[in-house]
C-alpha positions as CSV (number, residue, x, y, z in Angstrom):
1,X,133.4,122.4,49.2
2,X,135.4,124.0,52.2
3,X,138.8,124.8,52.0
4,X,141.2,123.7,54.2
5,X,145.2,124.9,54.9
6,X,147.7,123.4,55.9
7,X,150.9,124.8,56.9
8,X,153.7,123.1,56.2
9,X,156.4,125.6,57.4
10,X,156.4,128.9,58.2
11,X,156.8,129.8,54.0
12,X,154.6,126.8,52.5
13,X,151.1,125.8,52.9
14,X,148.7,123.6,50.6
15,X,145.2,124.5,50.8
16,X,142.4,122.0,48.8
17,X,139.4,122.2,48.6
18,X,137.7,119.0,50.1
19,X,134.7,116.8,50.3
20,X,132.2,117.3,53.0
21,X,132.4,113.7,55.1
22,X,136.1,112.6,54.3
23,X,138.5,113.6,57.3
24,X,141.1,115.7,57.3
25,X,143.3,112.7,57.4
26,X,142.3,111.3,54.1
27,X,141.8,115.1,52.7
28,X,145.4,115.2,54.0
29,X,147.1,112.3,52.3
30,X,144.6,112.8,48.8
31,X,146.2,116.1,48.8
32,X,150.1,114.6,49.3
33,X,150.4,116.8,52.6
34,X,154.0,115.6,53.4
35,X,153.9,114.5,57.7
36,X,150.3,113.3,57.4
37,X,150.6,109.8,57.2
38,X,147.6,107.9,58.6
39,X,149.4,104.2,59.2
40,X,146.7,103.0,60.5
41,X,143.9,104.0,58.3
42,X,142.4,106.4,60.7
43,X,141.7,104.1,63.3
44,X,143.6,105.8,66.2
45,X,146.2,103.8,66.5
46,X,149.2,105.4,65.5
47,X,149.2,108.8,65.7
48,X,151.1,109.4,62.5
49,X,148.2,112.0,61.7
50,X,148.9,114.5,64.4
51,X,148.5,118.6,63.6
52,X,147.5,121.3,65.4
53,X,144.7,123.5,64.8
54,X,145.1,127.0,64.6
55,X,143.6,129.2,68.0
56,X,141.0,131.0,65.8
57,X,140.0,127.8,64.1
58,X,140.2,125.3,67.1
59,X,136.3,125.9,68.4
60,X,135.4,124.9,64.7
61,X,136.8,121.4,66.0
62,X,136.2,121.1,69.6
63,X,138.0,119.1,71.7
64,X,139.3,115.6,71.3
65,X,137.3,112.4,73.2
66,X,138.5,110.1,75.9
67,X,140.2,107.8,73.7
68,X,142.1,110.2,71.1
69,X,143.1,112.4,74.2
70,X,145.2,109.3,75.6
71,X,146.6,109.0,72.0
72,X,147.7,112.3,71.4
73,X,150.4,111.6,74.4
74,X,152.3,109.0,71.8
75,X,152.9,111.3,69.1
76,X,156.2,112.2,67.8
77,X,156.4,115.5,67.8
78,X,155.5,117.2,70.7
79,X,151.6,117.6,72.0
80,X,150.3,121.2,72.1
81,X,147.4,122.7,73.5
82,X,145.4,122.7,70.4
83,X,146.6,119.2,69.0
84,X,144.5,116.7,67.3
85,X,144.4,113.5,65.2
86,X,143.3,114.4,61.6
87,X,141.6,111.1,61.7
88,X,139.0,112.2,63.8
89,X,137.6,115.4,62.6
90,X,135.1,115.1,59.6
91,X,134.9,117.6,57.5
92,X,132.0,119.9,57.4
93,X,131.0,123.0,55.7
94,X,131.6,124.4,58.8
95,X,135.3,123.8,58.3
96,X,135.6,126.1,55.3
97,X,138.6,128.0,55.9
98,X,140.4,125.6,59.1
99,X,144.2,126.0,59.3
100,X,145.9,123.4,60.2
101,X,149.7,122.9,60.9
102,X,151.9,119.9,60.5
103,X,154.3,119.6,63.1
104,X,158.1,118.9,61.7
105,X,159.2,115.1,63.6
């Protein structure tokens, strides 16, 4: 199974290993990541499943569609270049090792 980080703060991470298919939003709240929400069940709605993907992971992802592009201008904290919605990105094996960081709103 990959293994995926995320960064909580600059001293405290939680990295889980996590089932090829679920997305990181689900991986994310199975795994009590605090700031990872998902209100609306991962249906692109809300937002409340925003990180950003760290620059040496972020071709591992690609780049967000149409439609979660629009969304990521309604999140709290405040869009980077390398934001996503955790709802969208399945996890692969290709993932092993992503870094993610959960932004403080």
């Amino acid at each position: 199974m990959p293994k995926i980080t995320w960064k909580i703060s600059p001293t405290e991470e939680i990295t889980a290993e996590v089932k090829t298919g679920m997305t990181l939003m689900e991986a994310a709240v199975s795994n009590n990541v605090p700031r990872v929400i998902g209100e609306c069940g991962g249906n692109m709605a809300c937002a409340t499943c925003h990180v950003v993907v760290a620059d040496e992971c972020y071709d591992l992802v690609g780049e967000p569609n149409d439609i979660e592009d629009d969304m990521l201008d309604f999140t709290e904290a405040e869009r980077t270049q390398n934001s996503r919605l955790s709802c969208q990105i399945r996890v692969t094996d290709e993932l092993d090792g992503l870094v993610l960081t959960v932004l403080d709103y």
